[in-house]
Structures are given as structure tokens and as C-alpha cells.
C-alpha positions in Angstrom: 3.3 -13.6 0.3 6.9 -13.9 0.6 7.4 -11.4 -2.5 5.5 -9.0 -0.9 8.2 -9.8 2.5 11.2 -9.0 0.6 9.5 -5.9 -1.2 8.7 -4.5 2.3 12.5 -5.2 3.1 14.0 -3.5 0.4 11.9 -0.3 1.2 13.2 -0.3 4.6 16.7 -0.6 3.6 16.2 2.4 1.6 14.8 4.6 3.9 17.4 3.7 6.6 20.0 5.5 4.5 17.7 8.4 3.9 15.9 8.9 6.6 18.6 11.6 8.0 18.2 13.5 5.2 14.7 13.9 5.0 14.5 14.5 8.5 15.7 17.5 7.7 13.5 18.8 5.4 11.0 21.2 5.5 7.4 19.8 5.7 5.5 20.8 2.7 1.9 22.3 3.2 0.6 19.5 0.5 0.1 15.7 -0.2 1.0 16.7 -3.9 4.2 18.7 -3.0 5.7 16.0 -0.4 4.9 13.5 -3.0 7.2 15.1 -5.8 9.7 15.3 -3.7 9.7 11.4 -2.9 9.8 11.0 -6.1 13.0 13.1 -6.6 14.7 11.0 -3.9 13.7 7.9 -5.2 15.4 8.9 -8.5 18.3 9.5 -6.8 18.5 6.1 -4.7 17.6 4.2 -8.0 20.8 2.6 -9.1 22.3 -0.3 -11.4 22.6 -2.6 -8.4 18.4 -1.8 -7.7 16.1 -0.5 -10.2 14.3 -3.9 -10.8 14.1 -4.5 -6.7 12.2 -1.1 -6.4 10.0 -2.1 -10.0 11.4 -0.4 -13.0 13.0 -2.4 -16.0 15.9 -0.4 -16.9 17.7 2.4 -15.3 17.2 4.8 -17.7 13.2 4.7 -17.3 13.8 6.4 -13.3 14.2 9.6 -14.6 11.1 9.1 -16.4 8.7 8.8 -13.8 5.5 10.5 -13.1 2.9 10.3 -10.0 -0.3 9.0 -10.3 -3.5 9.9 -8.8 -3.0 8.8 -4.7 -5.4 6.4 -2.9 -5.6 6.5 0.6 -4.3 3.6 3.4 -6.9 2.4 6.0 -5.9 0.0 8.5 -7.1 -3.3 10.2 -6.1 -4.1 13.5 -5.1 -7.6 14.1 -6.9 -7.5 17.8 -9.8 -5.9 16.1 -9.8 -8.7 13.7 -9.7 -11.3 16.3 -13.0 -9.9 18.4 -14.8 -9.6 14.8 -18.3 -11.6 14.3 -19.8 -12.9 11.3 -22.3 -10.4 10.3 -21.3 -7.6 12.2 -20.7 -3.9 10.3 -16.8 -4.3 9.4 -17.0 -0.5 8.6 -15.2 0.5 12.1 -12.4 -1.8 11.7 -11.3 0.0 8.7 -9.0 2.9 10.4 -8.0 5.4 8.5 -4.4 6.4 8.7 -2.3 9.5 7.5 -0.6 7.9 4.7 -1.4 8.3 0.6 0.2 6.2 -2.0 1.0 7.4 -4.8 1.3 5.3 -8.2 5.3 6.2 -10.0 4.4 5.7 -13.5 6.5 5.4 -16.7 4.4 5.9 -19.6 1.3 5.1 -18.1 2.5 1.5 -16.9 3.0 1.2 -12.9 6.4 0.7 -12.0 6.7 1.4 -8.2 5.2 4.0 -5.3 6.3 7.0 -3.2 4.3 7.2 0.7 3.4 10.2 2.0 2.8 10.7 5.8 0.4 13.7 7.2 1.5 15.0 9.7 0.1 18.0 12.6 2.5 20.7 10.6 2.5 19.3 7.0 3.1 16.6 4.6 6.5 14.3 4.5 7.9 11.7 1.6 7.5 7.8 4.6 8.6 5.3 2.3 9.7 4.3 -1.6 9.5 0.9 -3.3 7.0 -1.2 -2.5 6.7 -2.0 -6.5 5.0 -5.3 -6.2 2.2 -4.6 -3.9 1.1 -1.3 -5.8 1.2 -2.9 -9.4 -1.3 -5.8 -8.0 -3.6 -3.0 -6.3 -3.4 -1.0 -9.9 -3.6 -3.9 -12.1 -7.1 -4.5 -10.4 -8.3 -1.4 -10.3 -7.7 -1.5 -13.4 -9.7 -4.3 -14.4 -12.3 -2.8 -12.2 -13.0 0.5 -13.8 -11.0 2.3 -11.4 -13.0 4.8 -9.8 -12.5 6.3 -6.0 -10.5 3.8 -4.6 -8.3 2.8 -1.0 -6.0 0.7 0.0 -7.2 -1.7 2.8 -4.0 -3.5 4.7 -4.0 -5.7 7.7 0.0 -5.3 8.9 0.1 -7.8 11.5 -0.7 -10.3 8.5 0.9 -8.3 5.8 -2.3 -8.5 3.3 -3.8 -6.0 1.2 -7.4 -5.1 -0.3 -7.9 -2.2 -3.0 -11.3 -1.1 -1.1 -13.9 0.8 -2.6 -17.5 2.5 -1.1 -18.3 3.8 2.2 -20.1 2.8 5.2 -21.9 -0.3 5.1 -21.5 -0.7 1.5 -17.8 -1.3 1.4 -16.2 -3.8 -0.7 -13.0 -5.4 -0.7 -11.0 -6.8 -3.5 -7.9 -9.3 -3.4 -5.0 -8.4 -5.1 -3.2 -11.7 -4.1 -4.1 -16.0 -4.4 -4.6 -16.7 -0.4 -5.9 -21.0 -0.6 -6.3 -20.9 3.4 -9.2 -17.5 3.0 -10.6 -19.3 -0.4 -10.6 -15.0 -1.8 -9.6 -14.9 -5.4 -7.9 -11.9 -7.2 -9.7 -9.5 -8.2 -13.4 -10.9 -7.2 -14.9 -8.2 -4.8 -16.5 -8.9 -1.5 -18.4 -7.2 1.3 -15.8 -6.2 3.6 -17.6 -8.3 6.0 -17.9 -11.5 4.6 -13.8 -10.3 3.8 -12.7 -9.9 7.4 -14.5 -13.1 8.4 -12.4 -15.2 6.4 -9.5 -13.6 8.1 -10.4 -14.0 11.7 -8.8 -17.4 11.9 -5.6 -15.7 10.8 -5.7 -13.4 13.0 -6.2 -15.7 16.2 -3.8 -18.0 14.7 -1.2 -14.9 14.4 2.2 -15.4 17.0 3.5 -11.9 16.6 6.3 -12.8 14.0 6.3 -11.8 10.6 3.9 -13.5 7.7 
């Protein structure tokens, strides 16, 4: 969990010293658009100092990179969380939110991600990095078939689920060891029987960082 701390970090570093920039870019009319152009500004922050912080193993591979297909980000509220009851549909405390990741690949292989934000006039590059959080959601998809997938993430407790379904008949996968919610990577669950195992997280949570 503290990997996936620092990862969060460094992608906040990064966009501090962009942000102005991009700010003052045009909004582009598509996902696929703003997402190239996250990708072009990620190439440019890559440097000797940070390629394997942001995921890649050599410099050189940066200027390789491709996008791959984007999976949307829904969101669980920590209060939400707290209120939730065994056996209850966990469908409407999945929020969807106007953000798409999109893979960077280098010959196929995950190395890293590029965020895009919707917005009311257009699409906007939100965030780069975040290597080690994407290559766990790909490696099991992967190992799942892939398919029409979404990221699920709880922020208050900085945990992620690659979801799949709809409605009542979502599932939610693990993409990381957590011993106190006894969920193993890569088994999917009902969202349900998910969320339930992360209520005493939740009501245990004291506003700081996890």
C-alpha cells in the first residue's frame, strides 16, 4: 500500500510543474485526442533522473509509447462505505466520475498511464504516472480475459478494484494482498460481499492518508 503512496506522490509532483502549462491548452472535443496529448507531455517530463518512478525501464523506451484501450474510474465514498449493510445492492455506491485511464504501452507490455478529465466544454490530460497501480489492474485483466472493464477506487482508503458487469451483477477483482479484508489478487467477488469487507476500514478511517 505504501508503493502505491509514493506512486500517487510522484504523479503529483509532476503535474505541479505542468499544470500551468496545460491550463493553457485548448480543451479537445475527445477522450482520444486529450489522451495523446498526455501522452506527448509525459514524453517530455520523462527524464534520466525518473523514467523507472513513472514505470518504464530505460529512457529510450518513452518515445516508444502507445495508448491503450481506456477504462473508466468509478468512485466509492468513504461515508457511503461506512452506512453500507451486508446484503444491500452496492450498485449505487459505485459513482461514476469524469476521468478514463488510459494504458501507455511499449510493445504491448504496460509501462505507465495518462488521466483524462471530462469536462462541460471538452476533454483535458489530469494526471501521468501512476505506473504501479495500472500494471496490477492490467496484469489481472489480463489473466481475466479482459473484456469491458472499470476501474473501481475507494480514495479515502487509497484501494483499487478492476470492476466488471453492471447493476446488480457487478464484480470486483483485487489487484493488491490486503490480510485485514482476507480478498486475494485476482479472485473476483460480488461488489457486495467486496464493500462489506471494507466497512471496518472505512469506520476505522481518521482522515489521514493510508
Amino acid at each position: 500500500m505504501l508503493r502505491l503512496l509514493l506512486c500517487v506522490g510522484m504523479v503529483l509532483f509532476i503535474m505541479a510543474g505542468c499544470t500551468k502549462t496545460e491550463s493553457q491548452a485548448p480543451l479537445s472535443a475527445q477522450s482520444q485526442d486529450a489522451a495523446m496529448r498526455a501522452r506527448d507531455v509525459l514524453q517530455k517530463l520523462v527524464n534520466a533522473d525518473n523514467y523507472k518512478a513513472l514505470g518504464f525501464d530505460s529512457l529510450e523506451e518513452v518515445h516508444q509509447a502507445t495508448l491503450g484501450a481506456p477504462l473508466d474510474v468509478f468512485n466509492v465514498g468513504v461515508e457511503q462505505l461506512k452506512a453500507y449493510k451486508p446484503g444491500a445492492d452496492a450498485a449505487p455506491l459505485l459513482t461514476k466520475s469524469s476521468e478514463s485511464v488510459y494504458p501507455v504501452l511499449v510493445n504491448d507490455q504496460v509501462r505507465s498511464s495518462v488521466t483524462v478529465v471530462h469536462k462541460e466544454r471538452g476533454y483535458e490530460p489530469s494526471s501521468f504516472g501512476n505506473a504501479d497501480v495500472v500494471k496490477r489492474l492490467m496484469a489481472v485483466r489480463k489473466a481475466g480475459g479482459g473484456g469491458p472493464d472499470f476501474i473501481v477506487r475507494v480514495p479515502a482508503l487509497n484501494i483499487f478494484f478492476l470492476g466488471s458487469g453492471a447493476d446488480r451483477q457487478v464484480l470486483l477483482t483485487p489487484i493488491v494482498e490486503d490480510p485485514r479484508t482476507e480478498l486475494r489478487v485476482g479472485e473476483p467477488l460480488p461488489a457486495g460481499l467486496v464493500l462489506e469487507r471494507l466497512v471496518p476500514l472505512a469506520l476505522a478511517y481518521n482522515g489521514l492518508p493510508m
